[in-house]
LUMZASE-663177 format. One record per residue (C-alpha): residue number from 1; x, y, z. Coordinates in steps of 0.05 Angstrom, whole numbers. Example, Ala and Ser with C-alpha at 12.3 -4.5 7.8 and 13.67 -1.06 7.14 Angstrom:
@resi: 1 | x: 246 | y: -90 | z: 156
@resi: 2 | x: 273 | y: -21 | z: 143
END
This chain:
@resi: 1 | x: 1804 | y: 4348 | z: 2640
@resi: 2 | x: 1735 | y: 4382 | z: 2634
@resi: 3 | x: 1750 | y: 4431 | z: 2584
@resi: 4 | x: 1794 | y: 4374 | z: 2548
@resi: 5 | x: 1734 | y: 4322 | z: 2537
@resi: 6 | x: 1680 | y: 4361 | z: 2494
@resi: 7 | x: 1741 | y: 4375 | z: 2436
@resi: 8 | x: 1740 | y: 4297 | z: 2421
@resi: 9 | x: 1677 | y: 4287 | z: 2390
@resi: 10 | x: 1689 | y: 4347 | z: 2347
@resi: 11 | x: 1758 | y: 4317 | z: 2330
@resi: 12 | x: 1739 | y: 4252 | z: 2313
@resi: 13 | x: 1680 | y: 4297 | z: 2267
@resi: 14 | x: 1727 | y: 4331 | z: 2238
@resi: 15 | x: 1773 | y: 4282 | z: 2216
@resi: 16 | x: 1721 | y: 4238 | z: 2182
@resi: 17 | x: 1697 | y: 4307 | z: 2142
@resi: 18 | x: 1769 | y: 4302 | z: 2125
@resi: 19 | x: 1772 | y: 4236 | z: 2106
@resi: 20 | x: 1706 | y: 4242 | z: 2068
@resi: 21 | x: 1736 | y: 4281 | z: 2005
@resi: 22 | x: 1785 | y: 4234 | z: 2001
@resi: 23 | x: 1739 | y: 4174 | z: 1996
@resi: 24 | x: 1700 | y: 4223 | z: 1934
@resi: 25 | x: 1772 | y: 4233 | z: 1907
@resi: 26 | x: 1783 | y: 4162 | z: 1902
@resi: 27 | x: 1717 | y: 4133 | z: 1877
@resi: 28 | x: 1741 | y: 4154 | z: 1803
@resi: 29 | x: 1798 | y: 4102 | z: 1805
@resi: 30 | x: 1765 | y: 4044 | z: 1820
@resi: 31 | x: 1771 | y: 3997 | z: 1771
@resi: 32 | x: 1712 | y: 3997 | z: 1704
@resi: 33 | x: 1717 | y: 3932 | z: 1673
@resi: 34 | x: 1717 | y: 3919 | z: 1600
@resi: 35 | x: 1644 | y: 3902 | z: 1585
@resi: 36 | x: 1631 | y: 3967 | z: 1633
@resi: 37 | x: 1672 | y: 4008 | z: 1582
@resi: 38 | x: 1642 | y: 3980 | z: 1518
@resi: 39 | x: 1572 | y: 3991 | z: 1541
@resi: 40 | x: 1584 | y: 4065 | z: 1565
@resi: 41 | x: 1615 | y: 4080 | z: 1500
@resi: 42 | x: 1572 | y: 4036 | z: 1456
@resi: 43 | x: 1619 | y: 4023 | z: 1414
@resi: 44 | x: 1653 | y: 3943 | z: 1404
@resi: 45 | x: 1725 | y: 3951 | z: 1373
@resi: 46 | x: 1743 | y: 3888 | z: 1331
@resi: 47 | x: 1805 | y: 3865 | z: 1305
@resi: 48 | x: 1797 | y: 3833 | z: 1249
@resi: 49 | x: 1845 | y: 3809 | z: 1181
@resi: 50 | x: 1827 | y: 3840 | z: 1109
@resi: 51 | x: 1874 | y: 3795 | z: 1074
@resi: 52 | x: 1857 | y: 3724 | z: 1107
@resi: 53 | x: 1790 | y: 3691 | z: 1059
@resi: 54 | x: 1747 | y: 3664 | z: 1073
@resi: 55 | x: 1761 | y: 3685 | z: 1148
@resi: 56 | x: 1764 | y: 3768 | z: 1130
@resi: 57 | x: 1774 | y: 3802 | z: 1064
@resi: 58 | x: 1760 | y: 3865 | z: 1031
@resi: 59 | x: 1690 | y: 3857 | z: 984
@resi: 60 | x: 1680 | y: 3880 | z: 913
@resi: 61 | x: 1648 | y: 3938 | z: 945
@resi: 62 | x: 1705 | y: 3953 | z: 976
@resi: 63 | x: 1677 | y: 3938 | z: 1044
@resi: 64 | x: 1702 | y: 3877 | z: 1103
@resi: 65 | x: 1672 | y: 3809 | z: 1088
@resi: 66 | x: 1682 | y: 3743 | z: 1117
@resi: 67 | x: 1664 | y: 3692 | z: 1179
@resi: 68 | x: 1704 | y: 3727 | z: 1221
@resi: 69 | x: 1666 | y: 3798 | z: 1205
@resi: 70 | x: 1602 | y: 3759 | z: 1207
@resi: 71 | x: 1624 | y: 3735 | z: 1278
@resi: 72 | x: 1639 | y: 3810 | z: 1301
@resi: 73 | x: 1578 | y: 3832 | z: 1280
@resi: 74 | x: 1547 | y: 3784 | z: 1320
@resi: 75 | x: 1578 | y: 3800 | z: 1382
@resi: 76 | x: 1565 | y: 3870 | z: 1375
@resi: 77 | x: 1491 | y: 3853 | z: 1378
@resi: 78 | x: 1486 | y: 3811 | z: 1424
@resi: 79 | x: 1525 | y: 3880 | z: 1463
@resi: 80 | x: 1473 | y: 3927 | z: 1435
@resi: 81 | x: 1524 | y: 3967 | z: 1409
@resi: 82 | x: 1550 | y: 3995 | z: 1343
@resi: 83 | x: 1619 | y: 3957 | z: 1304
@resi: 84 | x: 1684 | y: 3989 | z: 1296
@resi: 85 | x: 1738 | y: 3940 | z: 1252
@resi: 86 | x: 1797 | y: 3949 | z: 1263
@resi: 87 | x: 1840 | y: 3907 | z: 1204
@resi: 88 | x: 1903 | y: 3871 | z: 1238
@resi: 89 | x: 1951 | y: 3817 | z: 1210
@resi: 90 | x: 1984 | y: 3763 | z: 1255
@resi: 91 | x: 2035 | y: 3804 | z: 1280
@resi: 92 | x: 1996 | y: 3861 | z: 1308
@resi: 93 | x: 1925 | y: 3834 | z: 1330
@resi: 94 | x: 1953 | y: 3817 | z: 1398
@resi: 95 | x: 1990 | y: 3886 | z: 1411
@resi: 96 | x: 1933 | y: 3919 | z: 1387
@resi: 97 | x: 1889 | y: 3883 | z: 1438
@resi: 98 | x: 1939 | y: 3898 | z: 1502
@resi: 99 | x: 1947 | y: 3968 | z: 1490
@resi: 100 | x: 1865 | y: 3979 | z: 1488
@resi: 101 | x: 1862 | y: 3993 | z: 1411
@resi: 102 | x: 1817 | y: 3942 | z: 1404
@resi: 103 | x: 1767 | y: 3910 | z: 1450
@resi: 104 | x: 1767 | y: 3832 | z: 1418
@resi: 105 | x: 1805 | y: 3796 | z: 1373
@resi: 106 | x: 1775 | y: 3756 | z: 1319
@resi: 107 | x: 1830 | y: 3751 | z: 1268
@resi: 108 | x: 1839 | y: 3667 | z: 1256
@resi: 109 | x: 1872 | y: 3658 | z: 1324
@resi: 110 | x: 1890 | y: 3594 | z: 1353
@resi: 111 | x: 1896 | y: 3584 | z: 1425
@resi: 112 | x: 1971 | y: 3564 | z: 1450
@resi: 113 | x: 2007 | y: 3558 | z: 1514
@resi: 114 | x: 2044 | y: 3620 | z: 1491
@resi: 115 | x: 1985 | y: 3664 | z: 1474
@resi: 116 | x: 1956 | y: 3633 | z: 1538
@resi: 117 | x: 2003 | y: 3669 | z: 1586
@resi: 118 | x: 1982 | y: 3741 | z: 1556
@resi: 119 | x: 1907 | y: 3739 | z: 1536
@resi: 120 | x: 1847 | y: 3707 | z: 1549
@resi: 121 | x: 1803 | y: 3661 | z: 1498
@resi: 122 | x: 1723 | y: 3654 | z: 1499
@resi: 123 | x: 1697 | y: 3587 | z: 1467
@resi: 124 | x: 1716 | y: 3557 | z: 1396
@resi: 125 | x: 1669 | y: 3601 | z: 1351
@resi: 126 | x: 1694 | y: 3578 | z: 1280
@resi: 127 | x: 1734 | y: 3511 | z: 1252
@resi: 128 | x: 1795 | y: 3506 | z: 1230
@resi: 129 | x: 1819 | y: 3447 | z: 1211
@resi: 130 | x: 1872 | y: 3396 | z: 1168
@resi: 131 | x: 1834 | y: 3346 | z: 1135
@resi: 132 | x: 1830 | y: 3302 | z: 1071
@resi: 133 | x: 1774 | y: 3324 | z: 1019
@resi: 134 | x: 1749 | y: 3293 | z: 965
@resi: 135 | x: 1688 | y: 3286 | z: 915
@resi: 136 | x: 1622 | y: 3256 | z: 948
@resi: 137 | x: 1634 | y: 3191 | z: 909
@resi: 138 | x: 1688 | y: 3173 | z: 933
@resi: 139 | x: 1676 | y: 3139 | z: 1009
@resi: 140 | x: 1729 | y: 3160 | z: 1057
@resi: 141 | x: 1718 | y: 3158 | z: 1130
@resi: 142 | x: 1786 | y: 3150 | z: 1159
@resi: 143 | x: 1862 | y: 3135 | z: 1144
@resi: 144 | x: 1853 | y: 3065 | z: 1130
@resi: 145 | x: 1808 | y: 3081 | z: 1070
@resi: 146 | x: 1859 | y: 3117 | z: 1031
@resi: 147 | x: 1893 | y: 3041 | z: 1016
@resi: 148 | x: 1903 | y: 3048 | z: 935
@resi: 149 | x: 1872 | y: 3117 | z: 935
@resi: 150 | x: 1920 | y: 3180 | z: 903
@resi: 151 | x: 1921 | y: 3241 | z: 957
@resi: 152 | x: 1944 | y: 3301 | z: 935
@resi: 153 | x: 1987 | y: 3343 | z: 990
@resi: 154 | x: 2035 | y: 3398 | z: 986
@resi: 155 | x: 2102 | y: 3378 | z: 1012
@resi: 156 | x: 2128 | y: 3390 | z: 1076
@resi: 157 | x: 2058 | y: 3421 | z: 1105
@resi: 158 | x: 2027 | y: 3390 | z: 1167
@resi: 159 | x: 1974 | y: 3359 | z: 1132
@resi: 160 | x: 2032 | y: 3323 | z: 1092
@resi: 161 | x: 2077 | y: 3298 | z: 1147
@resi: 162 | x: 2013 | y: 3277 | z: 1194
@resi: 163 | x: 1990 | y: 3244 | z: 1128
@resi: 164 | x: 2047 | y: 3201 | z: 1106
@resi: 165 | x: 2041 | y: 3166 | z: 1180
@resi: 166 | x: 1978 | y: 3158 | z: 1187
@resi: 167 | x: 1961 | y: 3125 | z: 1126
@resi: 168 | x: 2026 | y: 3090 | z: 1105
@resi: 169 | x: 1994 | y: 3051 | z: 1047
@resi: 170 | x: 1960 | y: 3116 | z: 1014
@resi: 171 | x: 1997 | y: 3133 | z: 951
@resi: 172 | x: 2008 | y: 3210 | z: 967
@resi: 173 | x: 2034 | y: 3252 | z: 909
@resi: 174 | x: 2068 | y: 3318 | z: 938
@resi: 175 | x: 2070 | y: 3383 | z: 905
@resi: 176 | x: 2115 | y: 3446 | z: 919
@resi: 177 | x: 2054 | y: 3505 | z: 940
@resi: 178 | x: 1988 | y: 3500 | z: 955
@resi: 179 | x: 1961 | y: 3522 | z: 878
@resi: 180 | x: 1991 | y: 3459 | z: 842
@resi: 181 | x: 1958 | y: 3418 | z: 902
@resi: 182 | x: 1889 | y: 3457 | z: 885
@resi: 183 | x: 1915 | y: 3442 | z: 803
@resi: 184 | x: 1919 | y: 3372 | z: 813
@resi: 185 | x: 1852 | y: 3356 | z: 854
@resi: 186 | x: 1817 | y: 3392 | z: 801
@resi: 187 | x: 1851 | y: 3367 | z: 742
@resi: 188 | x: 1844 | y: 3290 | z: 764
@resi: 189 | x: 1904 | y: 3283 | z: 776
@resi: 190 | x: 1893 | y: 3261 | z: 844
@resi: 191 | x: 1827 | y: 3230 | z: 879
@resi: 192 | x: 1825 | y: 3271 | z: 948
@resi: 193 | x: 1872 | y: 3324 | z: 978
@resi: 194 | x: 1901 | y: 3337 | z: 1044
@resi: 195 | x: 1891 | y: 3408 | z: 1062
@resi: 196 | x: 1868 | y: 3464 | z: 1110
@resi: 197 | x: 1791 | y: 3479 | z: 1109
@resi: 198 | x: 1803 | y: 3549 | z: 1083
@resi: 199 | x: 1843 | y: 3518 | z: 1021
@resi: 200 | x: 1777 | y: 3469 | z: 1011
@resi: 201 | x: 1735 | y: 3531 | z: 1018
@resi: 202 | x: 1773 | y: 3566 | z: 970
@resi: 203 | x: 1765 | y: 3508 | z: 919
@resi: 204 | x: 1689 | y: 3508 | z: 926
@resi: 205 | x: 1687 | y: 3580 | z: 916
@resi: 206 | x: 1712 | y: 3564 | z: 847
@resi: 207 | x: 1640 | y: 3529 | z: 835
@resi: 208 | x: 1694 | y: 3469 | z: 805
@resi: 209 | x: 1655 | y: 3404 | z: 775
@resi: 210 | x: 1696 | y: 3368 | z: 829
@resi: 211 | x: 1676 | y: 3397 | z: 892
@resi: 212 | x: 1715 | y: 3378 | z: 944
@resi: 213 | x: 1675 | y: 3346 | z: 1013
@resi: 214 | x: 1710 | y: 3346 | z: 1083
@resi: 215 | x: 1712 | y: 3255 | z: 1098
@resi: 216 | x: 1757 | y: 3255 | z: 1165
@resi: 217 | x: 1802 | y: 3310 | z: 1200
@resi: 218 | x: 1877 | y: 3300 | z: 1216
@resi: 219 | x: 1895 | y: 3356 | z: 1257
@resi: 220 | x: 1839 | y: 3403 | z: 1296
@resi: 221 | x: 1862 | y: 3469 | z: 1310
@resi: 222 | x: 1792 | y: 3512 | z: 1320
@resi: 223 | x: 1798 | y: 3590 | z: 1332
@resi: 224 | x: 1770 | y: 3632 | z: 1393
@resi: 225 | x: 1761 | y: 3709 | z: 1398
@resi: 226 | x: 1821 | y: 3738 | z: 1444
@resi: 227 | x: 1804 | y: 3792 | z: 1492
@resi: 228 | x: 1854 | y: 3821 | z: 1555
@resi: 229 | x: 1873 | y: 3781 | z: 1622
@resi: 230 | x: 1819 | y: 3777 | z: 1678
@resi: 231 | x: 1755 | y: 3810 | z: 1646
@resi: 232 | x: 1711 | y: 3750 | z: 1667
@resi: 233 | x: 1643 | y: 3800 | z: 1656
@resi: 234 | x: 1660 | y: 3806 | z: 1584
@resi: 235 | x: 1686 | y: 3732 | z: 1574
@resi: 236 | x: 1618 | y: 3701 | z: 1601
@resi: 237 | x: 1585 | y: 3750 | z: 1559
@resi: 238 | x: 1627 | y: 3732 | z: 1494
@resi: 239 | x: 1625 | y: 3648 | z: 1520
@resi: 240 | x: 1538 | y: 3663 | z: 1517
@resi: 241 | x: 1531 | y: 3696 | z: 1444
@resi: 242 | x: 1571 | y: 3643 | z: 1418
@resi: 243 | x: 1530 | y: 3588 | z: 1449
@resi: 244 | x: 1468 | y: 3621 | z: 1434
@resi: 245 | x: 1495 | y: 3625 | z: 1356
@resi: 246 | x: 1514 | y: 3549 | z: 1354
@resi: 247 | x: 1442 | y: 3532 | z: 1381
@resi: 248 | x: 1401 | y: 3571 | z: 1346
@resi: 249 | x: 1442 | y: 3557 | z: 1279
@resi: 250 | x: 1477 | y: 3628 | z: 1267
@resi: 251 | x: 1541 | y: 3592 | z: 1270
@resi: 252 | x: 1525 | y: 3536 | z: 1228
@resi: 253 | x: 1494 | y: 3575 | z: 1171
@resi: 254 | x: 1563 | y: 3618 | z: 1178
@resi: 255 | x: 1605 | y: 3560 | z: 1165
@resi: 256 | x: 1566 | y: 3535 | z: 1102
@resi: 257 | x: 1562 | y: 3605 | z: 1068
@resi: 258 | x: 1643 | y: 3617 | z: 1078
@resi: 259 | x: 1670 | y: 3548 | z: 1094
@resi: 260 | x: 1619 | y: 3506 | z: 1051
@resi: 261 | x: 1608 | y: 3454 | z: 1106
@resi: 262 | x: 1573 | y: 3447 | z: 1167
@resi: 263 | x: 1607 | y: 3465 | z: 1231
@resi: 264 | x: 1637 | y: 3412 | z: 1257
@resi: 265 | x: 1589 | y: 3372 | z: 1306
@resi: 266 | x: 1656 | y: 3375 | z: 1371
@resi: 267 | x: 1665 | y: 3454 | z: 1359
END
């Protein structure tokens, strides 16, 4: 018993040196979160469209342009980091974002139930919207306006079927594509037109003499930067830039230069 009873301090010694490489060994593994990652490489990877205007296109100069470029380059800032774009189209931009090619998404997306069940969404950060524009003359503020006014829509679109019951005594002319729509609004043909805010952007970019002005919204379907399940650090850090950008009127003077209009006061 004597000789027995000095060995079990040195046991219990030796089995937490043991135990103690083990604990270095496993250190490495634990779990670096996203933000973590993006800060040690310092480096914000962006997925972003090149063939979606006003939203992200490729420049004259050949270089990425748009609100939703603008709105990567603002995150990276606010990261203290340098921008990598990556250019994606609808298909892709979520793949790309599960297997770690990209660190965000900011490609146009809307936020489903789908999408929901795979990735995670920070705060709206740009609009997107169906609405009826028209000329500042003419006062719209709502469905029941349009009684005796012409509305130019392109047939079977959402604007077009959301339209035709919610303002049953508008006389709606309907057009096969979105260019004979855009034709007919400038042309006179029709007063206002029922369309998306990018086509209304796009029309403005033309400089027309009839400049189309957003008077009520039919359908709101805003877009949020996607990022990967259960990276709260990174969300909250995402959720404050954009908050900070609609405060201090970053996000506002965005939306006028590609969108020509104000953001939206409920974004």
């Amino acid at each position: 018993m004597n000789q027995t009873l000095p060995h079990r301090p040195r046991r219990a010694w030796l089995a937490a040196l043991l135990a103690a490489p083990l604990l270095t060994l496993a250190a490495p593994f634990a779990h670096a979160d996203a933000l973590d990652n993006i800060t040690k490489s310092g480096v914000l990877k962006v997925a972003v469209p090149e063939d979606y205007p006003p939203f992200g296109s490729v420049g004259p100069d050949l270089k990425p342009q748009g609100y939703d470029i603008d709105t990567a380059a603002l995150l990276a800032k606010s990261m203290n980091v340098k921008l990598e774009l990556v250019p994606v189209n609808s298909a892709n931009r979520i793949p790309y974002l599960q297997t770690n090619k990209v660190d965000l998404v900011i490609s146009s997306l809307g936020k489903t139930p789908e999408r929901e069940k795979v990735i995670d969404f920070s705060t709206a950060y740009a609009p997107y919207y169906q609405g009826v524009f028209g000329p500042a003359d003419i006062k719209v503020g709502g469905p029941a306006d349009l009684t005796g006014k012409t509305v130019g829509a392109t047939r079977g679109a959402l604007e077009e079927i959301a339209l035709t019951q919610m303002a049953p005594n508008a006389t709606i002319k309907r057009f096969e594509d979105n260019n004979a729509t855009i034709a007919a609004f400038l042309s006179g043909q029709v007063q206002l037109i029922a369309a998306g805010n990018i086509v209304a952007a796009a029309i403005l970019a033309k400089n027309p003499p009839r400049r189309p002005e957003s008077k009520f919204v039919i359908k709101n379907s805003p877009c949020f930067v996607g990022m990967n399940r259960n990276e709260p650090r990174l969300q909250q850090k995402v959720d404050a830039a954009i908050a900070q950008a609609k405060q201090d009127g970053t996000l506002n003077a965005m939306s006028k230069k590609w969108f020509g209009a104000p953001l939206p006061a409920d974004l």
